[in-house]
Structure formats: C-alpha cells, structure tokens
N, C-alpha and C positions, 0 to 999 in steps of 0.2 A: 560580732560573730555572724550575723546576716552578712554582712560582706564578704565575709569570707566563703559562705554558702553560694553566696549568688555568682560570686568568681568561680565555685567550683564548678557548678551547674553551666556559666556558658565558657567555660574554658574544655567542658566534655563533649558542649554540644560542636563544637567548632572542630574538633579533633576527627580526623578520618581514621577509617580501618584499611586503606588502600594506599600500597607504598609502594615507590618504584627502587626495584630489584633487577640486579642486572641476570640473566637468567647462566647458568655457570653451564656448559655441555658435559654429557656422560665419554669419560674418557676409559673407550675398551683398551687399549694397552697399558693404564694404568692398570687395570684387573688382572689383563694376563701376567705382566709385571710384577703384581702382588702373587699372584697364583704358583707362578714360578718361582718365586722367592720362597714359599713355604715347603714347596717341592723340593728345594735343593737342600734348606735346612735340617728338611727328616732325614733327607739322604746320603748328607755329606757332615754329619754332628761331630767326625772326629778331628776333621781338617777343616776349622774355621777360618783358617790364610789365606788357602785357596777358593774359599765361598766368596770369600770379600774381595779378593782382585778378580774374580771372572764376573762378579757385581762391576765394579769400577770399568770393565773394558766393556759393558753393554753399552751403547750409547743411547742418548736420553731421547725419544722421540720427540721433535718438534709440533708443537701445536697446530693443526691442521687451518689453515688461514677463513676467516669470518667472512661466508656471505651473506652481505649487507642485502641484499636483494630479497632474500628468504627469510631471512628474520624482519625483515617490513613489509609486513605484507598488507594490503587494505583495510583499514577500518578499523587495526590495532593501536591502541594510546600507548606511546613510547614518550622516554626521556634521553634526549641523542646528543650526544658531543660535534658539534663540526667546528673544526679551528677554531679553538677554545673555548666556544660557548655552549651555553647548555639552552636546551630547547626541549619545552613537553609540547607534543605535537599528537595531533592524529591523523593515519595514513592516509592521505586518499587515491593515490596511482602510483603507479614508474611509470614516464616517458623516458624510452629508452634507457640511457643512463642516467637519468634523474629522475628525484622523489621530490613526488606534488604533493603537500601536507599543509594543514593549517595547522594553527595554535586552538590548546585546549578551548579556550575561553571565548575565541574569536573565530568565528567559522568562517568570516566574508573576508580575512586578510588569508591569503594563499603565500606559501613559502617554498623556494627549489632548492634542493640540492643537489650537487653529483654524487654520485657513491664515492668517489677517491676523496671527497673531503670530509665524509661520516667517518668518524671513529668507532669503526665493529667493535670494539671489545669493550664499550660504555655505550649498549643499547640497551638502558633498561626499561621493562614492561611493569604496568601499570596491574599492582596484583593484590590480592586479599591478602593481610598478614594477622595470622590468628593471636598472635602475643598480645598486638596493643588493641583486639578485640576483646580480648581476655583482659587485659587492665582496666581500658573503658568502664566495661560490667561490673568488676570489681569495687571501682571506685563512685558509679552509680549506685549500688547495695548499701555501700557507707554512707552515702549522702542522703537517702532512704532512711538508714536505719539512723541515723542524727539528727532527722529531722522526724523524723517518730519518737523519739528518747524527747529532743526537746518540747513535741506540743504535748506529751504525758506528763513532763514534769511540773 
C-alpha cells in the first residue's frame, strides 16, 4: 500500500498545470452567419425550401490566413511545427524574416527559422489549464485524507 502512495505522491508532484494549446481566433462572420440564420428563420417559418437553398448559395468565408509574425512575438513559450517537427521554444526576436528562439530548457543553443517553414495554424502557447489543476487537488485531498484514515487506524 505504501507503494502505491508513494507512486501517487511523486506521480502528482511531477505533473504540470500548464499545457500547450493552440489558441483558436474569434471568427466575426461566424456570428454574423449565425445572427442572420436566426433572422431569416423567424421571418421566413413558412417556406423552409427557400431558407435552405439561399443558405446553400452563401458562400462559406475562407479563413483569413495566420500571421506567423504576430502570434511570435518576444519572450512567449510556444509549441511550433516547422517541416514536421515539433519544437517548444521561446521567442527571442525576428530578423527580418526569421525567428531567433532557443529551446525551453537550453537557453545557450539558439534556433532560426523562416516564417514560410512555421506552420501558423499549430502555434500553440504555453497556458494554465484549470481542469488538470482541478484534478491535481483532487487527488492530493485523497491522498491526504488516506493517509489520515491510515495513521488513525
């Protein structure tokens, strides 16, 4: 049973609250989109053929393309795709078209890249995630309270 405590205890302590999340953009023509859709439904309840084929002939906005520039910006800890690798890095400039960053853990090895070979739509940042905050604590209270149960009994 100690073993298994003692696994609990450094299998908690090792665990982070900070996960890399790619961050998702607020998309306003999705809302107007939505907006308008509820618009048309109050207004048009008795002819739903015609709601749905003047739906189908809107055309779907294309995603406004990721600048890699602006989402890197100095001194942020990202997780970046370049030609298929994955890299946790933190920023430290642009020269011109390229990103001067080291590795988390290694501040004296320096890395470049060009923006044309980062994949903008897997830049994720480095963020506080309350769920497995929320588990952590959880499952320290039980470990807590089992190990108070055990020296009582």
């Amino acid at each position: 049973m100690r073993k298994n405590l003692y696994f609990i205890i450094i299998l908690c302590s090792l665990t982070s609250c900070y996960t890399y999340q790619v961050k998702k953009p607020a998309d306003p023509a999705a809302n107007d989109k939505q907006s308008k859709k509820n618009t048309a439904m109050a207004n048009n309840t008795a002819n739903p053929m015609k709601n749905a084929a003047a739906e189908s002939q809107n055309p779907q906005p294309m995603p406004a393309p990721v600048n890699v520039q602006e989402k890197l910006a100095a001194g942020k800890n990202v997780k970046i795709d370049v030609d298929g690798r994955s890299y946790k890095v933190i920023v430290d400039k642009w020269e011109s078209d390229s990103l001067v960053a080291h590795p988390v853990h290694n501040p004296k090895k320096i890395l470049k890249f060009h923006k044309n070979q980062i994949n903008g739509e897997k830049i994720a940042e480095k963020r506080f995630s309350q769920p497995i905050a929320d588990i952590i604590t959880v499952v320290a209270y039980a470990a807590i309270g089992v190990g108070i149960y055990l020296l009582v009994r």
